[in-house]
N, C-alpha and C positions, 0 to 999 in steps of 0.2 A: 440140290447142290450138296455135295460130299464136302466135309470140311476137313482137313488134317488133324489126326488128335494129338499135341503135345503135349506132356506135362509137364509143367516150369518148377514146379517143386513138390516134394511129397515128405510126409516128419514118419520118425522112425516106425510109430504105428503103423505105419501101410507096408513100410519096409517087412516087418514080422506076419502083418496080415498076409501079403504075396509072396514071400519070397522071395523078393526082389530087393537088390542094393537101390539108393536111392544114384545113384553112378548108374545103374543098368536102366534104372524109369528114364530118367531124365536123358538117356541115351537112344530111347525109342524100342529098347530089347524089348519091354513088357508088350507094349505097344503090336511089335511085329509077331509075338508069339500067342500073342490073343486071339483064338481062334472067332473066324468069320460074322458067328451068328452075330457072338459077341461087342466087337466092333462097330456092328452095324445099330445094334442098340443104343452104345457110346455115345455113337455118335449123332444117333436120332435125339440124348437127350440135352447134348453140347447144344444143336443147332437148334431146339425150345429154349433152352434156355439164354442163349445169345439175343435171341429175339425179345427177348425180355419176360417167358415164364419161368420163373422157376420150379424146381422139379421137388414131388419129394414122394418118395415110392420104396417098396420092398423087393428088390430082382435079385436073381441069381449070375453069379460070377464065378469066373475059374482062379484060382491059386496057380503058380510056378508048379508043373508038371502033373498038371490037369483037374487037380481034385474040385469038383464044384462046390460052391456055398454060399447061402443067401448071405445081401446085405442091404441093410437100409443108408437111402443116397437122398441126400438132399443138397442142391445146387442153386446156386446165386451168383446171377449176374453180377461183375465186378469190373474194373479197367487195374489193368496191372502194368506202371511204366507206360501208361496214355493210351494202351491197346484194351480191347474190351476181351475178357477172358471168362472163365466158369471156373468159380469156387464151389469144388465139392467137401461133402464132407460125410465121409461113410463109418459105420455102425456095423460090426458082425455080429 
């Protein structure tokens, strides 16, 4: 089962780390411009951790207009507003 990935908020670190407005995340641009592999990653470790593992690992990501770069992610199962959601929290 593919889950949808949205991001309900992101703090200016991430903004700097990608390139991204927190306007543009929260609007799905990051989201749609995430190339494939990518995504599919995402989202293998949204639906572990929804299930209730949390993650915590060293992968490689892409930055706003492609450049790759490792980062450390570590995720926890949360309910945000009575919905169950994934707090990440990543490390360049």
């Amino acid at each position: 089962m593919e889950l949808p990935v949205r991001a309900v908020d992101v703090n200016p670190a991430y903004e700097r780390m990608y390139g991204y407005s927190r306007a543009e995340v929260l609007a799905g641009l990051r989201a749609s411009e995430l190339p494939e592999e990518y995504q599919r990653l995402q989202a293998d470790i949204i639906q572990r951790t929804l299930a209730g593992d949390s993650y915590c690992g060293e992968i490689e990501t892409v930055r706003r207009g492609g450049e790759r770069f490792p980062i450390e992610v570590r995720t926890v199962p949360i309910r945000h507003r009575g919905e169950p959601h994934v707090l990440a929290m990543i490390r360049d």
